[in-house]
N, C-alpha and C positions, 0 to 999 in steps of 0.2 A: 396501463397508460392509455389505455382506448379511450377511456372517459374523462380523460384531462381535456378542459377546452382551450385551445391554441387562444392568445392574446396576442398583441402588435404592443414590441417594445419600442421608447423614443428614437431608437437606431435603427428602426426597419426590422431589426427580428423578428423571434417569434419565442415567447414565451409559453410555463403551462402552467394553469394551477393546479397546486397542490405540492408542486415542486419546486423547491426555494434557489436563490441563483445559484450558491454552491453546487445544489445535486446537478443542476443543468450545465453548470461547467463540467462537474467530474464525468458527465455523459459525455459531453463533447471532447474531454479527454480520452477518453475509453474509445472512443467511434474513432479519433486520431491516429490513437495504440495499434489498431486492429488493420486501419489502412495502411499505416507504416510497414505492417507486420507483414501483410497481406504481397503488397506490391516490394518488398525485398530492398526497403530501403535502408540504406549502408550508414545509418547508425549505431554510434555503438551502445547498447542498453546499458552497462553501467554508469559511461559517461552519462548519459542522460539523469539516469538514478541518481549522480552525486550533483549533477546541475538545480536537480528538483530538490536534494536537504540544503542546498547551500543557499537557495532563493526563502529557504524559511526565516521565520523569524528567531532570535540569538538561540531563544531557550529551547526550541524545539531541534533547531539546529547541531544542535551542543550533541543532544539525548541522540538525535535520528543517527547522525553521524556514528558516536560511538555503539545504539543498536546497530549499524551496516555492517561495522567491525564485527561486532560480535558474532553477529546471524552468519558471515560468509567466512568465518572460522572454525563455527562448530557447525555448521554444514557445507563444505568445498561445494558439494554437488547442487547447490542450488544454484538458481541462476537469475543474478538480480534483473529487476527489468522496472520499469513503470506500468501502473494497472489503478485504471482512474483517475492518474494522475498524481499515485501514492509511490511512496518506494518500495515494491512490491518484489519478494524470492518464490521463485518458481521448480516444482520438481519437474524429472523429465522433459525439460526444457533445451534446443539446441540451438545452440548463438542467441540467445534471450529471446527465441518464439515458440512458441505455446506453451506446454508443458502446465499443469496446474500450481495456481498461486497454494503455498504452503504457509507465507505469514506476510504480514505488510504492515506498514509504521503510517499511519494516519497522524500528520499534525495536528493540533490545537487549531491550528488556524484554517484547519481546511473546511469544516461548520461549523466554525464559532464555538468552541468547547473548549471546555478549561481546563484541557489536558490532553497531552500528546497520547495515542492510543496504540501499541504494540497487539494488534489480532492475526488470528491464527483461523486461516479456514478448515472445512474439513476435509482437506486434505492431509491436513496434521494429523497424526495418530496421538493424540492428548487423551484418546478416549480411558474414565476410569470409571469403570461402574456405569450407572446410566444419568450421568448428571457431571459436566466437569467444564471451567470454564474454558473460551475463548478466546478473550479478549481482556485486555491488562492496561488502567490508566497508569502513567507514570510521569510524573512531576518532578522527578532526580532517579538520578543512576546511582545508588549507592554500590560498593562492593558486592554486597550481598543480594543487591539486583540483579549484578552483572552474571553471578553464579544462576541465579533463578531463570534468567534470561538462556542460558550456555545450554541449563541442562533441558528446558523445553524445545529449544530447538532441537537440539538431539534426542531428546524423547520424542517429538512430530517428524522425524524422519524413519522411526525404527518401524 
């Protein structure tokens, strides 16, 4: 970021190039996350979490909701939270701070992509051999999503 040159947006901001307004919001959500987190303020993260899929748009809404279900069944011990401004599960996490993110549900609409994105950091144990995906678009929950879904989560926790 050193070599981004600061701009002057119409509202007195400050802009950078090379970073488009999504990334610069989900920075300023992240820098929010942290102060929140930092200064012991008495919200509660999963309220937050279901405030954040419920502000999405239907279709992503629909999918994020029933990934929350899923993710915080087949792993109790996570702990949901917001991270960047995503719906973010976290391991070793207490009362929703710190603890490393293990997956997060990136809407469609968070950078203009045409599909809701279920990723997985590496925190997750998905490792198989030396090459194994991520990160999962998904455009419907079918049944057998839902299984695919069940058994990653519980694979990235083991």
């Amino acid at each position: 970021m050193a070599d981004a040159k600061k701009a002057a947006t119409a509202d007195g901001g400050e802009s950078y190039e090379g970073f488009s307004e999504a990334e610069v919001a989900a920075m300023k959500d992240r820098a929010k996350e942290i102060k929140r987190d930092k200064g012991g303020a008495k919200t509660d993260p999963v309220t937050e979490l279901l405030e954040k899929i419920a502000e999405m748009p239907e279709s992503d809404r629909t999918i994020a909701g029933r990934l929350h279900t899923l993710i915080t069944e087949a792993a109790p011990e996570l702990s949901p939270r917001l991270w960047y401004g995503m719906p973010a599960y976290a391991a070793g996490a207490k009362k929703g701070k710190g603890g490393k993110i293990v997956c997060f549900v990136q809407a469609a609409a968070k950078f203009e992509s045409r599909y809701l994105t279920l990723g997985f950091n590496d925190a997750a144990r998905l490792d198989e051999g030396t090459m194994w995906p991520t990160a999962f678009a998904i455009t419907e929950l079918t049944p057998a999503h839902e299984k695919t879904v069940t058994e990653l989560v519980k694979k990235a926790m083991t």
